[in-house]
C-alpha positions in Angstrom: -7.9 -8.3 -100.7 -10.6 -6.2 -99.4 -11.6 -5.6 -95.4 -14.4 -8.3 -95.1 -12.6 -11.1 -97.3 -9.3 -10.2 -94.7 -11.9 -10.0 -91.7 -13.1 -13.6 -93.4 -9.8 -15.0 -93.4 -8.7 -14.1 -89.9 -12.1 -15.6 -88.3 -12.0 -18.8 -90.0 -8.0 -19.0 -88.6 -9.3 -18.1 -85.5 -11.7 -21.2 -85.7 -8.8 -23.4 -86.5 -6.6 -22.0 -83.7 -9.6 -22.2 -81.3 -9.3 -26.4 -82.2 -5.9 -26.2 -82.1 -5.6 -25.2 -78.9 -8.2 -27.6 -77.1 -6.9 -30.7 -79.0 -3.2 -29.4 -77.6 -4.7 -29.4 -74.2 -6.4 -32.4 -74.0 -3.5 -34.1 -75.3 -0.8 -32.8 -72.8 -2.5 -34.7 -70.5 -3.2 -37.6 -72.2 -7.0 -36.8 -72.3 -7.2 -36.6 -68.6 -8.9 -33.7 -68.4 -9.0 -33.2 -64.6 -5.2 -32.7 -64.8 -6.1 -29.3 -67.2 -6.0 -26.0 -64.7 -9.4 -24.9 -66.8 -11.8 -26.6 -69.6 -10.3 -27.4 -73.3 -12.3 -24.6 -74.2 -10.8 -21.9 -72.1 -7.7 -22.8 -73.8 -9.2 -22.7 -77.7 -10.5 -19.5 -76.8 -6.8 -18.3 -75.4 -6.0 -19.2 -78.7 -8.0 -17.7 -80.7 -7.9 -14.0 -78.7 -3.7 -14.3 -79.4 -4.5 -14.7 -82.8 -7.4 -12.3 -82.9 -6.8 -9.3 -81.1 -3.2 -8.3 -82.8 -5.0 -8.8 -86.8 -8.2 -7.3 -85.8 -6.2 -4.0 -84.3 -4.3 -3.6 -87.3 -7.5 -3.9 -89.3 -9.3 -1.1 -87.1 -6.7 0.9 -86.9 -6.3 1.0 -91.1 -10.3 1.4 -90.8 -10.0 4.4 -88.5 -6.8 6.6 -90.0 -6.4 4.9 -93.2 -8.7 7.5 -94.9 -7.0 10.2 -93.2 -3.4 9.1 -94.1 -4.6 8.7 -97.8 -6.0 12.2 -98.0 -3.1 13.8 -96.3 -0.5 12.1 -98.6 -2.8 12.6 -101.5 -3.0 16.4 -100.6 0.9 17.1 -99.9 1.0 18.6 -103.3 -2.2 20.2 -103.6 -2.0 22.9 -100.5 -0.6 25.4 -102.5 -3.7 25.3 -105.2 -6.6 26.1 -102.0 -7.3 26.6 -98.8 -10.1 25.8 -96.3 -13.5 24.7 -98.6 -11.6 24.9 -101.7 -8.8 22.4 -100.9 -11.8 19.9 -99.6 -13.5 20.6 -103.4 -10.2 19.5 -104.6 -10.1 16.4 -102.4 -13.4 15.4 -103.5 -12.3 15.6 -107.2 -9.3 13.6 -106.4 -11.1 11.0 -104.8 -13.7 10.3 -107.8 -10.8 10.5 -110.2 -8.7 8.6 -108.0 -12.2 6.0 -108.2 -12.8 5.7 -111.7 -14.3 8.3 -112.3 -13.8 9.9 -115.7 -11.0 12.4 -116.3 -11.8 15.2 -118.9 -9.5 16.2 -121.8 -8.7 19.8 -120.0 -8.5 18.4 -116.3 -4.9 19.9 -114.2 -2.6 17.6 -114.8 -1.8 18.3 -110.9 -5.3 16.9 -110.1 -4.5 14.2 -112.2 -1.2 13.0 -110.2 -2.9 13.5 -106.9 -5.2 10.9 -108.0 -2.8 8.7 -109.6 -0.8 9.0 -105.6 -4.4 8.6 -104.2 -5.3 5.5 -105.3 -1.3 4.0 -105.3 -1.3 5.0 -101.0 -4.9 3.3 -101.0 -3.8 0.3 -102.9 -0.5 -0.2 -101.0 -1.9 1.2 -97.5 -4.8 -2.1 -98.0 -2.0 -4.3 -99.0 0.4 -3.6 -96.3 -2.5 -3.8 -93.6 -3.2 -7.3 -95.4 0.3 -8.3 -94.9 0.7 -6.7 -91.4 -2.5 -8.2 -89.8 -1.9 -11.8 -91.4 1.7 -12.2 -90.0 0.2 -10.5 -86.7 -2.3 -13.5 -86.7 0.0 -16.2 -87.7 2.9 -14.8 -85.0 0.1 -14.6 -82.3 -1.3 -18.2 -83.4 2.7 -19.5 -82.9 2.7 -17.5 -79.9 -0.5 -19.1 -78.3 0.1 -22.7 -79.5 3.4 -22.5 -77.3 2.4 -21.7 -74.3 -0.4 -23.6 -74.1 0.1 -26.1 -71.4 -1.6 -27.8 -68.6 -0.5 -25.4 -65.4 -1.5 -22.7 -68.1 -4.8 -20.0 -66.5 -6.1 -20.0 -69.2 -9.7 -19.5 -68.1 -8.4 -16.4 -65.8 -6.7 -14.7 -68.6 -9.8 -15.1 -71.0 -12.0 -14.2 -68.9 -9.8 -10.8 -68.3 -9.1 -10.0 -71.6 -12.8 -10.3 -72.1 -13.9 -7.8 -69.6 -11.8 -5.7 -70.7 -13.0 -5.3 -73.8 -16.2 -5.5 -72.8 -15.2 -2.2 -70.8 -14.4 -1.2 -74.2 -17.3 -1.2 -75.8 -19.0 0.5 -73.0 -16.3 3.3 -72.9 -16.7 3.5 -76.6 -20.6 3.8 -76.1 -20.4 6.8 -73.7 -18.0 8.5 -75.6 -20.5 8.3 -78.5 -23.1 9.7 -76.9 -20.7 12.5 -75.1 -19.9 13.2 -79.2 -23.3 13.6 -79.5 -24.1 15.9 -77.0 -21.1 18.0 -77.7 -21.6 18.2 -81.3 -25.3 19.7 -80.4 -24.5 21.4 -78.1 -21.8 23.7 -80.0 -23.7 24.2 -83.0 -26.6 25.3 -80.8 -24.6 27.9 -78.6 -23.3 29.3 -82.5 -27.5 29.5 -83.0 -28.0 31.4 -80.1 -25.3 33.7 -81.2 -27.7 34.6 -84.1 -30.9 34.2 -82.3 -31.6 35.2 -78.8 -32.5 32.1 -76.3 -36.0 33.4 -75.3 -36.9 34.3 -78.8 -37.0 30.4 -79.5 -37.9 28.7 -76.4 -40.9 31.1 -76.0 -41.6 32.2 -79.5 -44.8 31.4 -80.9 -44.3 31.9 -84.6 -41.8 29.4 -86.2 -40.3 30.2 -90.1 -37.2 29.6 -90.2 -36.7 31.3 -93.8 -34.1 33.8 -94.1 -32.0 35.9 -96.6 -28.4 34.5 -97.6 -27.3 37.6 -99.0 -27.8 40.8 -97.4 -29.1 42.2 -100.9 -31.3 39.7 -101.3 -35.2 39.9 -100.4 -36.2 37.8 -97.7 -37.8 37.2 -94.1 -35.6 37.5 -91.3 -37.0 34.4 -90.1 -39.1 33.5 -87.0 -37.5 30.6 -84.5 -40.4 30.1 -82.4 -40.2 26.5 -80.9 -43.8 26.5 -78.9 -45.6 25.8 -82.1 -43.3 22.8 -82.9 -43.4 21.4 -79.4 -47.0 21.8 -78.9 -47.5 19.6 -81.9 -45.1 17.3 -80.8 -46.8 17.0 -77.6 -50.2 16.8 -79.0 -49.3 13.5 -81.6 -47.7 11.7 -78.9 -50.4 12.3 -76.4 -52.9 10.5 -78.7 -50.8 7.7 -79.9 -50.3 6.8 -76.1 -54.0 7.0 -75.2 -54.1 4.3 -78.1 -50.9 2.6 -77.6 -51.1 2.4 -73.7 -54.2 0.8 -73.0 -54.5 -1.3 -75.7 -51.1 -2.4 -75.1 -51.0 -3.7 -71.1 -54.2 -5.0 -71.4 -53.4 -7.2 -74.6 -49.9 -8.0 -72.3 -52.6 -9.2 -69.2 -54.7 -10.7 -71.6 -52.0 -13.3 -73.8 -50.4 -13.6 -69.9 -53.8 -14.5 -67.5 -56.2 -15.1 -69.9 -55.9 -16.8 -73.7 -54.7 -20.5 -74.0 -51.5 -21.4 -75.0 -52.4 -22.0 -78.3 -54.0 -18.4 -79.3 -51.1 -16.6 -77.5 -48.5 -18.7 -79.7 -50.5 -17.4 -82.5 -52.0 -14.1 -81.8 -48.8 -12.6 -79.8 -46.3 -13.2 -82.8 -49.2 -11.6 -85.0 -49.1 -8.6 -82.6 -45.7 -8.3 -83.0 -45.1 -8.3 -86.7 -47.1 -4.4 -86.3 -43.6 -3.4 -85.3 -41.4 -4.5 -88.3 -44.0 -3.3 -90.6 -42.4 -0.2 -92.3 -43.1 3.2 -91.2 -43.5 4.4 -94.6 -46.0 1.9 -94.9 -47.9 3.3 -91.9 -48.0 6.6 -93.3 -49.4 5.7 -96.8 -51.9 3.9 -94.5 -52.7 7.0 -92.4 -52.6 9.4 -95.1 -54.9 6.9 -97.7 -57.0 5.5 -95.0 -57.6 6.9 -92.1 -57.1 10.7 -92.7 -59.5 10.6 -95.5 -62.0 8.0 -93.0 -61.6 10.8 -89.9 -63.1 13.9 -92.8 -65.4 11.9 -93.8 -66.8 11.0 -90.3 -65.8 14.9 -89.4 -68.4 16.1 -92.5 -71.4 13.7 -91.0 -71.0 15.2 -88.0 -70.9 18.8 -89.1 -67.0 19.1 -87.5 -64.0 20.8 -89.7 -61.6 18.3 -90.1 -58.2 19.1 -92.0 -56.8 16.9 -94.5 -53.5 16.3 -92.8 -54.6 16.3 -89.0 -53.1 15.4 -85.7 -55.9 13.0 -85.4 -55.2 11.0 -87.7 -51.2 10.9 -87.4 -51.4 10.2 -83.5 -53.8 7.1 -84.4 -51.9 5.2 -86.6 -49.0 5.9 -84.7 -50.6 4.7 -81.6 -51.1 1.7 -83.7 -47.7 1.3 -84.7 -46.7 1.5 -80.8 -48.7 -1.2 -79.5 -46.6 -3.9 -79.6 -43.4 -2.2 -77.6 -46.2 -1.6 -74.8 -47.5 -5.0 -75.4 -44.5 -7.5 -75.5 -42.7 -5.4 -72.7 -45.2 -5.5 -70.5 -45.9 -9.2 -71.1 -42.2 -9.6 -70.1 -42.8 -7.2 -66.8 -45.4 -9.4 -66.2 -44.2 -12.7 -66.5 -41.6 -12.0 -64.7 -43.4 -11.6 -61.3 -42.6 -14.2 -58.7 -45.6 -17.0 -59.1 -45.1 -16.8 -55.0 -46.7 -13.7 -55.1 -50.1 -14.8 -57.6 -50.5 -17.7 -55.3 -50.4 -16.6 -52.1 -52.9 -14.0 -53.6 -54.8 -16.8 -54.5 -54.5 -18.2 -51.1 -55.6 -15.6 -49.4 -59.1 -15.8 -51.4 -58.5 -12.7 -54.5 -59.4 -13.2 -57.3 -57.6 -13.5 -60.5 -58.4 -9.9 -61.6 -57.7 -8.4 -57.8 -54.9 -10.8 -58.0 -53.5 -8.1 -61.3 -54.5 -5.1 -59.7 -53.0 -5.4 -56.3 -50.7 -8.1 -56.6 -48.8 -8.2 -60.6 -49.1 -4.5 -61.7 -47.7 -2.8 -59.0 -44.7 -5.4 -58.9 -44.2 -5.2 -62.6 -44.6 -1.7 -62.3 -40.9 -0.9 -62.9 -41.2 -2.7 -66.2 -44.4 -1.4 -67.6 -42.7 2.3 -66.8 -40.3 1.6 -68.8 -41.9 -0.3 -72.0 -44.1 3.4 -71.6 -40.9 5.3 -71.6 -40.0 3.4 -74.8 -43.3 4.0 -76.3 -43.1 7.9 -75.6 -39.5 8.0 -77.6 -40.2 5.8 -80.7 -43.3 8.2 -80.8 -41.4 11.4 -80.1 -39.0 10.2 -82.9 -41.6 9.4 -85.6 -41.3 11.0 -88.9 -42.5 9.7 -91.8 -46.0 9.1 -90.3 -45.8 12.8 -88.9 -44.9 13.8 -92.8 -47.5 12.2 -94.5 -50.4 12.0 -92.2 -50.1 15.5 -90.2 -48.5 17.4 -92.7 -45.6 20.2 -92.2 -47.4 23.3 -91.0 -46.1 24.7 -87.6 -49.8 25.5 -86.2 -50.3 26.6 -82.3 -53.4 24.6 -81.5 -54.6 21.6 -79.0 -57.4 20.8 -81.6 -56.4 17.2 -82.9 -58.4 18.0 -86.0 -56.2 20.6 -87.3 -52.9 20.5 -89.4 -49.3 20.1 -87.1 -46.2 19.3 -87.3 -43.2 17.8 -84.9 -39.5 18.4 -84.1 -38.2 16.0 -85.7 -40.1 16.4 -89.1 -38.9 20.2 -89.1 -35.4 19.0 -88.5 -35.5 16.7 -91.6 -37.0 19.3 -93.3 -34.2 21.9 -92.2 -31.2 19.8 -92.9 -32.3 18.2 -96.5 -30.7 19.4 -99.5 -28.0 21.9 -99.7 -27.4 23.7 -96.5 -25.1 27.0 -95.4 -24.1 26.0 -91.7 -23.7 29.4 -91.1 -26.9 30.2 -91.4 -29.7 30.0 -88.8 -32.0 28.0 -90.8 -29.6 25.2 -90.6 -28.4 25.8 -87.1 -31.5 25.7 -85.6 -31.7 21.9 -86.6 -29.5 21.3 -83.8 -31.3 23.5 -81.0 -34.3 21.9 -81.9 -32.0 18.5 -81.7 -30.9 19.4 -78.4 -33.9 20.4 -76.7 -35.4 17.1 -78.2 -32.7 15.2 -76.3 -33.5 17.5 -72.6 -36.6 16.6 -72.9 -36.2 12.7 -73.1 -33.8 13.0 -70.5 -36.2 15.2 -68.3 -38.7 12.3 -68.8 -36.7 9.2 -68.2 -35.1 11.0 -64.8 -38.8 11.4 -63.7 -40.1 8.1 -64.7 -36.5 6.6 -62.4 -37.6 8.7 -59.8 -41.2 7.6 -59.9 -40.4 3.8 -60.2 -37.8 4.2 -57.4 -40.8 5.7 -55.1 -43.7 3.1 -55.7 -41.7 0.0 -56.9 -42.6 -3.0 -54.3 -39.8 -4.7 -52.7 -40.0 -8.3 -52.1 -37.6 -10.6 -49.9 
């Protein structure tokens, strides 16, 4: 039985136990329900977490360490064969034997066994977790069933299992992102071991080519990250002239000004920009509008590159609007009609009304659809890729040829990579300074809503 038909099988128990358990309630008390310490429900739901959270943890832990087990058992008699990259060559070849894969005439007939054990420990490691988690759930459904009784809290103890695991998931979400950090962070300090610090934060040449052999003929490499940032800088800059304005003011318009039935039609149209492929936006910058822009560039006697900044920051301005729009429209909406009518009394109009009354009390929320803006732009790749090109160029002139962080980082870790190299490594500097900078902005966009946002009683 595989992991979603057991995960299957243990949720549709769970709905049975979770009926169970309020019919058993309701009929201790001879369907007086007032006699119950908390709702029927409470007490289907204490069912169902004693029959849930025992399978589930067996599942999750067979999830977590049941590849590990299976490659350390697998291994055992393997260790003496490699070491270090080697024996992980030999694991891989295990594992596409061990999963059908075809075994040659002249394959080591110890590479052979460890497959044959390799896929007997996966087979009987999935059928005792099978086994384990279904008596688990059966033995916590028992469990549950009994002591379900009138005087039973049963609404106190779901509601504390429940926060705790919500804790959970927040613990497991910081630790994530502590992973994250970490990770970057020590591959960058083994960069900065190969290239000095002020080299690549104030470096203005970036080509990150190197040698891999010291006999082989090659560029030392240049790590140069102004070139790289400034482009970054440059594409995001223009798709938030686009995105911004166009954004909050279609959010005023579809809140103050269209009828209810455009906005149900044109807002949901607005919208739909967002799940449109980014691939799709590039094609459309790099078919459309790049060739549009030279055209326009050659009437007007002005140099216009093929791939420009231009054209990239449009379209991706473009792609932006409706996070600006449909956040702001909630910012908006959200403002105490108290505030708009006593506006009203007082003799403003509906537009001095949005000016001095709505946007500075929605301010905290238009900051932060902004904020979101900035990052899905600072984040973009494929539109960067196709419509701006890869050419690390030092310029502020949107009609040249630029490139981003996070396109050279795609291009830096695709294909096959030496991680002690630092080409590779300086995928993760540029990751990490990537990461600073968002941080650097959403800490000064707090500290700027925290000093202007409007307090109301």
């Amino acid at each position: 039985m595989s992991t979603p038909v057991l995960t299957a099988v243990i949720l549709l128990l769970a709905l049975g136990a979770f009926y169970a358990g309020r019919r058993k309630s309701i009929a201790s008390v001879q369907g007086n329900i007032s006699r119950l310490h908390s709702l029927p429900g409470h007490y289907g739901w204490f069912m169902v977490l004693c029959m849930l959270l025992p399978g589930l943890l067996v599942v999750a832990l067979w999830l977590t360490l049941g590849g590990w087990i299976t490659d350390t058992l697998a291994l055992s008699g393997l260790k003496g064969m490699a070491s270090g990259q080697d024996l992980d060559l030999l694991l891989n070849q295990v594992r596409n034997l061990a999963n059908g894969g075809i075994i040659p005439s002249n394959a080591d007939p110890a590479l052979v066994a460890a497959a044959h054990r390799y896929a007997a420990i996966q087979a009987n490691g999935q059928m005792a977790t099978v086994i384990l988690s279904i008596c688990l759930v059966l033995a916590g459904a028992l469990i549950g069933y009994r002591l379900v009784r009138p005087d039973l809290a049963a609404r106190r103890h779901v509601e504390r299992t429940v926060n705790v695991l919500l804790a959970a998931c927040s613990g497991v979400a910081i630790l994530v992102t502590i992973g994250i950090v970490l990770s970057l962070l020590f591959e960058t300090i083994r960069f900065f071991g190969r290239v000095p610090f002020t080299e690549f934060l104030f470096g203005l040449d970036w080509s990150p080519q190197t040698a891999i052999r010291e006999d082989q003929v090659g560029s030392s490499g240049a790590f140069g990250v102004v070139p790289l940032f400034a482009g970054t800088l440059l594409i995001t800059f223009i798709a938030m002239l686009v995105a911004v304005p166009v954004g909050l003011m279609s959010a005023i318009y579809m809140t103050y000004y269209a009828g209810s039935r455009f906005r149900k039609m044109a807002k949901p149209a607005l919208e739909i920009l967002a799940g449109v492929p980014t691939v799709v936006y590039g094609f459309f910058a790099a078919l459309v509008v790049a060739p549009f822009l030279r055209g326009l560039g050659a009437d007007l006697g002005l140099d216009v590159a093929s791939e420009s900044a231009l054209a990239a920051g449009l379209v991706m301005g473009l792609m932006i609007i409706p996070f600006v729009s449909s956040l702001s429209d909630d910012a908006i909406t959200s403002v105490p009609v108290a505030l708009r009518d006593g506006a009203y009394a007082l003799g403003a109009t509906r537009s001095e009304t949005i000016v001095s009354v709505v946007i500075p009390a929605a301010l905290p929320g238009i900051v932060g659809a902004i904020l979101l803006a900035v990052s899905r732009a600072v984040g973009e790749t494929m539109i960067v890729v196709m419509a701006a090109g890869m050419a690390a160029n030092l310029t502020a002139n949107p009609l040249d040829a630029v490139t981003t962080i996070t396109v050279q980082i795609v291009a830096l870790l695709t294909g096959d990579q030496e991680f002690d190299s630092a080409k590779t490594l300086s995928a993760f500097a540029l990751g990490l300074l990537l990461f600073v900078v968002t941080l650097v902005l959403n800490v000064a966009a707090l500290a700027i809503v925290r000093k202007y946002r409007e307090r109301y009683d």
